[in-house]
C-alpha positions in Angstrom: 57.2 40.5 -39.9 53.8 42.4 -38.6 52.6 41.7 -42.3 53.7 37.9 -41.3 51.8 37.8 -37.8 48.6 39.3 -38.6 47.9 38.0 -42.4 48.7 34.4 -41.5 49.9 33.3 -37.8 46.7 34.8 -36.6 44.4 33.4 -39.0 46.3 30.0 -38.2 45.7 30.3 -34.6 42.2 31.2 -34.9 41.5 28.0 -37.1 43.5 26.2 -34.8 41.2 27.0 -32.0 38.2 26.2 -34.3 39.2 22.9 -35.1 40.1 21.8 -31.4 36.8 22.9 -30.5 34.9 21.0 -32.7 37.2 17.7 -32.5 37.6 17.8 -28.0 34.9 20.7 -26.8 38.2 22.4 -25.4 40.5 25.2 -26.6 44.0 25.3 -25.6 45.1 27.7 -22.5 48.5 27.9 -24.2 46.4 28.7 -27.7 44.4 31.8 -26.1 47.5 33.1 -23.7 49.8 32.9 -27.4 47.0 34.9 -29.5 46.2 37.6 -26.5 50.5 37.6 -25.9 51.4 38.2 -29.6 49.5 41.5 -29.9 51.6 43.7 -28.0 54.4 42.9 -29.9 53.0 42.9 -33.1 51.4 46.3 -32.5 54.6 47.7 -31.3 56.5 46.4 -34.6 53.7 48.2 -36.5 53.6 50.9 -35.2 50.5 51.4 -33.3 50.7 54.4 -31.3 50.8 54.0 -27.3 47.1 54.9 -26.4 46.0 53.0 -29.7 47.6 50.0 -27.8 46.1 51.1 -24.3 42.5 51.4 -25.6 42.9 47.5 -27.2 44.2 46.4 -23.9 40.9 47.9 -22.2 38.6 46.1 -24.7 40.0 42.9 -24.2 39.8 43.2 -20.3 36.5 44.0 -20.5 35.9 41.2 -23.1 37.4 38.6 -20.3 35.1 40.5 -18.0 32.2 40.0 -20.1 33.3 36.3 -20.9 34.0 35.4 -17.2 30.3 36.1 -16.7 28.9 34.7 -19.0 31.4 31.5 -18.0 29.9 31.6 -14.0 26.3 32.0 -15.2 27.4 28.4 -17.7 26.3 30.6 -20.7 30.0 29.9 -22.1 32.7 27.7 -21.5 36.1 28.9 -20.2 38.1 28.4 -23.1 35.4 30.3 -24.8 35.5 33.4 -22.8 39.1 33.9 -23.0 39.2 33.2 -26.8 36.4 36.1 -26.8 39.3 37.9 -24.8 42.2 37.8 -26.9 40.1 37.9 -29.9 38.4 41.0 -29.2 42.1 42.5 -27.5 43.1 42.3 -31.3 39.8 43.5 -32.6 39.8 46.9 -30.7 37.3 49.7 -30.9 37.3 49.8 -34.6 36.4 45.7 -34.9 34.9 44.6 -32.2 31.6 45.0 -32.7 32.1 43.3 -35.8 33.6 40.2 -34.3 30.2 40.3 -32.2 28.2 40.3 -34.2 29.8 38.0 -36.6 30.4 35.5 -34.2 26.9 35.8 -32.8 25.7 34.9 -36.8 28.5 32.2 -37.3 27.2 30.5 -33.2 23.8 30.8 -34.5 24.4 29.1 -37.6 26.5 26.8 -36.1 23.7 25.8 -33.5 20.8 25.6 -36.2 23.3 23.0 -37.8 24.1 20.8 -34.9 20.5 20.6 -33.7 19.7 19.3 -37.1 22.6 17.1 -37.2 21.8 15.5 -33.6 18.4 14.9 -34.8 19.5 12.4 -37.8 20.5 9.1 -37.3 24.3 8.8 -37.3 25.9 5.8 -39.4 28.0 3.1 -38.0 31.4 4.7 -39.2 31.0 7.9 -38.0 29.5 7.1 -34.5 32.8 5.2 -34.0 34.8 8.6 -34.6 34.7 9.8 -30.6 34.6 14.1 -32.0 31.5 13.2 -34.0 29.9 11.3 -31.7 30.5 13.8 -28.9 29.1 16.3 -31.4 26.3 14.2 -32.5 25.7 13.7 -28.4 22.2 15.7 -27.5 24.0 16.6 -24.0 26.5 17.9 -25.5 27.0 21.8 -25.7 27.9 23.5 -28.8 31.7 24.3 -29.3 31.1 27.9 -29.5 35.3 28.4 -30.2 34.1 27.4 -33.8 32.4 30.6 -34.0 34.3 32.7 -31.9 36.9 32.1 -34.5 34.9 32.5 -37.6 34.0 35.8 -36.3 36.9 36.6 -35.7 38.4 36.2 -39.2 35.5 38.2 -40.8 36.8 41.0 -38.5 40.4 40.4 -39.6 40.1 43.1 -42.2 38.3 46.1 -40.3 41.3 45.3 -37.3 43.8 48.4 -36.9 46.3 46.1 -37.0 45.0 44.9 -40.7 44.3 48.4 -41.9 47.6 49.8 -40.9 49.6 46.8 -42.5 47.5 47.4 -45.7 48.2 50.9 -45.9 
């Protein structure tokens, strides 16, 4: 069942985020509160020890600390930091500076890419699409859950939770 939760429902939920996003500049309350939910459970099943468990819980407080900041100085957008929460809640010690810095690489990527995009001239059929025209939009911000995500699935495999499944 653990096997079940962190190999696919995870991975889902992450790509899930992603894509709503990209297609409405908004991720789900219900999305981040399920992802940050399911980890206690899951770690319990697996048997995570207790302070394993504790020491997650504090990064991903101090992940929504970080990402409420960054949220009030406009730097990220709400859905944003608490994806960065509950991502980093399942990342731990051992994987969250990986999900960082991945998602920092993915964001930049992903920013590089829309400011070329928003410079080209966009064809009839697409600017009738509302997500790519809102992407396509110069005042538009960059729907950072995209990378967030990414990142977070190139962490997947140095998570405790991964590497105790897989052993």
């Amino acid at each position: 069942m653990a096997e079940i939760a962190v190999f696919w429902i995870l991975p889902a939920a992450f790509l899930v985020a992603a894509f709503t996003d990209i297609t409405r500049f908004t991720i789900p309350n219900w999305l981040t509160s399920v992802i940050a939910l399911f980890f206690l459970p899951v770690a319990l099943w697996a048997g995570i020890e207790p302070i394993v468990i504790i020491v997650h819980l504090g990064v991903g407080i101090f992940a929504l600390g970080m990402g409420m900041m960054f949220f009030a100085f406009g730097w990220l957008g709400g859905g944003d930091a608490k994806l960065v929460a509950a991502a980093a809640l399942w990342a731990g010690p051992t994987a969250v500076w990986i999900f960082v810095l991945a998602a920092a690489l993915f964001g930049g990527a992903l920013t590089m890419a829309l400011i070329f995009f928003r410079k080209l001239p966009l064809p009839e059929f697409f600017a009738a699409q509302p997500w790519i025209a809102r992407l396509h939009d110069h005042e538009a911000g960059i729907p950072y859950g995209v990378a967030l995500s990414a990142g977070a699935l190139y962490a997947l495999p140095f998570m405790t939770l991964s590497q105790a499944l897989a052993t």
